[in-house]
N, C-alpha and C positions, 0 to 999 in steps of 0.2 A: 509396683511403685515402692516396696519395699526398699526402705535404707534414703526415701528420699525427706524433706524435713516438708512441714506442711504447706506453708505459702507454693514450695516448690512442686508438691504432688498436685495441688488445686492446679497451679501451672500449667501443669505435664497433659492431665487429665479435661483440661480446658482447648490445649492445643489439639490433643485427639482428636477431639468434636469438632473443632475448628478445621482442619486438615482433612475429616471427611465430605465437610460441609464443598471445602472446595473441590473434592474429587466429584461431586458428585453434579456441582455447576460444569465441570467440564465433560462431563457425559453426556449432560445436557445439551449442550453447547456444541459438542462435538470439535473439543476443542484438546489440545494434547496438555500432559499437564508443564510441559515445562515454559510453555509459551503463556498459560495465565499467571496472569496478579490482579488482586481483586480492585477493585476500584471503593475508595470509601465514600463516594459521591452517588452511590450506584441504588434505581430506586427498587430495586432487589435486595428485602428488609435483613437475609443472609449474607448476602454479600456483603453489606455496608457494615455490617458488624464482624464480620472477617478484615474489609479493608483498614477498619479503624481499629483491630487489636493489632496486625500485622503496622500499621502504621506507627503504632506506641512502642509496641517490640524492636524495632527498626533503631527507632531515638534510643530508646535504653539502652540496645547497642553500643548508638556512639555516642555513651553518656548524656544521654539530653534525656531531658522530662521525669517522669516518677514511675517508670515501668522497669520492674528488673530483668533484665536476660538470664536465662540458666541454662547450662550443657543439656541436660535431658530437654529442652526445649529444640535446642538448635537440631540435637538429636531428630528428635520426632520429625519436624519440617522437613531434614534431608529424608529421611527413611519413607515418608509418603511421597519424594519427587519434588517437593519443592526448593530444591535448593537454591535456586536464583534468589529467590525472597531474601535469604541472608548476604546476598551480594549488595557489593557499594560502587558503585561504577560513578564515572565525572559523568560531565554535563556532555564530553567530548567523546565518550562512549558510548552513552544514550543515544545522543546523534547519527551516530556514525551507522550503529544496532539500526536503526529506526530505519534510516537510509539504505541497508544493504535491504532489509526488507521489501523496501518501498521499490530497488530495481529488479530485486525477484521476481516481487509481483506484476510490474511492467512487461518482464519478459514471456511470462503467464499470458499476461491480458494479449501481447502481440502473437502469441500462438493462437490463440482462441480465435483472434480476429484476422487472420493471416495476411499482418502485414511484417514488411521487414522491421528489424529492433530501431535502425538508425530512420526510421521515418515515422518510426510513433514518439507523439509528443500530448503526453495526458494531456485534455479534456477539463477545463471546470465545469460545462455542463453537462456531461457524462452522465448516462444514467449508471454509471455504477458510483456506488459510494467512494471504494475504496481509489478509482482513479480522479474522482471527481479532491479529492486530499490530497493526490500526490501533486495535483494540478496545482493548488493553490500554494504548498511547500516550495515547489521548485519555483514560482514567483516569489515567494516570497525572500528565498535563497538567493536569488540575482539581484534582486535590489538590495541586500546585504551585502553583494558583494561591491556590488558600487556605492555603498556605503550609502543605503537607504533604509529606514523602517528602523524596527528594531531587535531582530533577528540577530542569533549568531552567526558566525561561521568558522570554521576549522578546517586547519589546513588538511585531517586523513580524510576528511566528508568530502572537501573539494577532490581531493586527488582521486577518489574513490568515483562521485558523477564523472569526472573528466573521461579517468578510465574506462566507466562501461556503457555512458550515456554522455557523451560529450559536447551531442547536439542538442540536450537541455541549453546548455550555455551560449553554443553559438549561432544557433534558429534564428532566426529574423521575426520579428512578431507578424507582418505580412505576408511570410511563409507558411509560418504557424495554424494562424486563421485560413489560408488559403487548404492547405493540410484538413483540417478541422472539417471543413465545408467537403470535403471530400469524400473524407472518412463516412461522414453520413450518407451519400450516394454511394458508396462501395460499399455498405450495410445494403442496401436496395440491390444491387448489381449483381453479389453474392446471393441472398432471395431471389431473385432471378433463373439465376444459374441454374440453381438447384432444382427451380422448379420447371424447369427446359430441359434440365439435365443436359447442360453443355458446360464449356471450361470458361472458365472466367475468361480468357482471350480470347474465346468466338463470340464473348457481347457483343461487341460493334460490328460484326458481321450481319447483325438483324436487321436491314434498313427498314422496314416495317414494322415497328414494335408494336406487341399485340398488348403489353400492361400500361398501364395508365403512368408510370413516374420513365419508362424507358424512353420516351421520347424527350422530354428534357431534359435527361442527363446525356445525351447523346448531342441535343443542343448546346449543352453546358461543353463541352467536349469542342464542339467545332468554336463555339465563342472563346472558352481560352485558348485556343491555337492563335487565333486573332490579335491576341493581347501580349504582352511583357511575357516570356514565359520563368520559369525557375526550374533550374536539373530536381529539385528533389520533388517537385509536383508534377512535371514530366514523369519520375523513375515513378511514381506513385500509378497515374493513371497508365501505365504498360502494362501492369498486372492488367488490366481488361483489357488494352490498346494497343497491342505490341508494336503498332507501324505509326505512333502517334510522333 
């Protein structure tokens, strides 16, 4: 720290400690480092004191409050991998960041569960966290769009779901639910399979179901043929029905 004046080495030597502290939450966490930023809300008593000096840091930045920035700081930050922390993106970047995320992980989630991309439609009561948020986003982003609530919206975010998730937008909510109620008998169906060890198109082939939820969903199966049908909960139950 030679050659540096004193406020600035206490700085220097403060960011250190600070920049390990984070390397070492993302260890923990298993998490990479360019993807965290600490939270200053966080009841993790390291964290909250990383997110609330990075938060002062930030203002001093852009001239607000009473914290000063200095090179050898900015320095240190990049040099451990933090360099997004010194980034300043709009409201319309963040957005946009958040949302490519949110269909990545979508297309994740529809491998795992092997359905096709254009027929999953996150879940609010999902047991997964993270689709269980992308559910309530993308509500809440349509009623932005028809000018509800209080949300933003942008036009690279729109053109961005348009492009890779389109039937967020134009799903029918009856579709939707119908889809939903599905999804959860095709969790069972796949369980099934696996444990028959046959392909998910010779389910319906069982007329005598030996497990206890197969004979309802087979039920379920002949009752919607009965009713109004929709091409995308048709194309859904062919994955097990192929002659449906």
């Amino acid at each position: 720290m030679n050659g540096l004046f004193p406020k600035e080495e206490l700085a220097a030597e403060r960011w250190i400690m600070l920049c390990h502290i984070a390397k070492d939450i993302c260890l923990e966490r298993d998490i990479s480092l360019s993807s965290y930023y600490p939270n200053q809300h966080s009841s993790h008593i390291n964290e909250k004191t990383l997110g609330i000096a990075l938060s002062n840091y930030r203002q001093g930045l852009s001239q607000k409050g009473t914290t000063c920035p200095y090179e050898c700081v900015d320095f240190i930050i990049r040099k451990h991998g933090f360099e997004h922390w010194l980034i300043f993106e709009t409201d319309e970047e963040k957005s946009l960041k958040k949302w490519s995320k949110r269909i990545l992980f979508s297309k994740e989630r529809c491998k795992s569960l092997h359905i096709p991309i254009h027929l999953f439609y996150p879940c609010q009561r999902s047991e997964c966290k993270e689709e269980r948020e992308i559910a309530v986003a993308i509500n809440n982003y349509r009623q932005a769009i028809h000018q509800k609530g209080t949300h933003n919206i942008y036009e690279s975010v729109t053109r961005l779901i348009e492009s890779e998730m389109n039937h967020w937008f134009t799903m029918t909510p009856h579709v939707k639910i119908l889809l939903e109620k599905w999804r959860k008998k095709w969790e069972f169906i796949k369980y099934i399979c696996e444990q028959k060890n046959i392909k998910y198109e010779e389910f319906y082939q069982y007329q005598q179901p030996t497990h206890t939820v197969e004979k309802p969903i087979l039920q379920s199966i002949k009752t919607y043929q009965s009713k109004i049908r929709y091409d995308e909960v048709d194309e859904f139950i062919r994955m097990f029905h192929p002659y449906l």
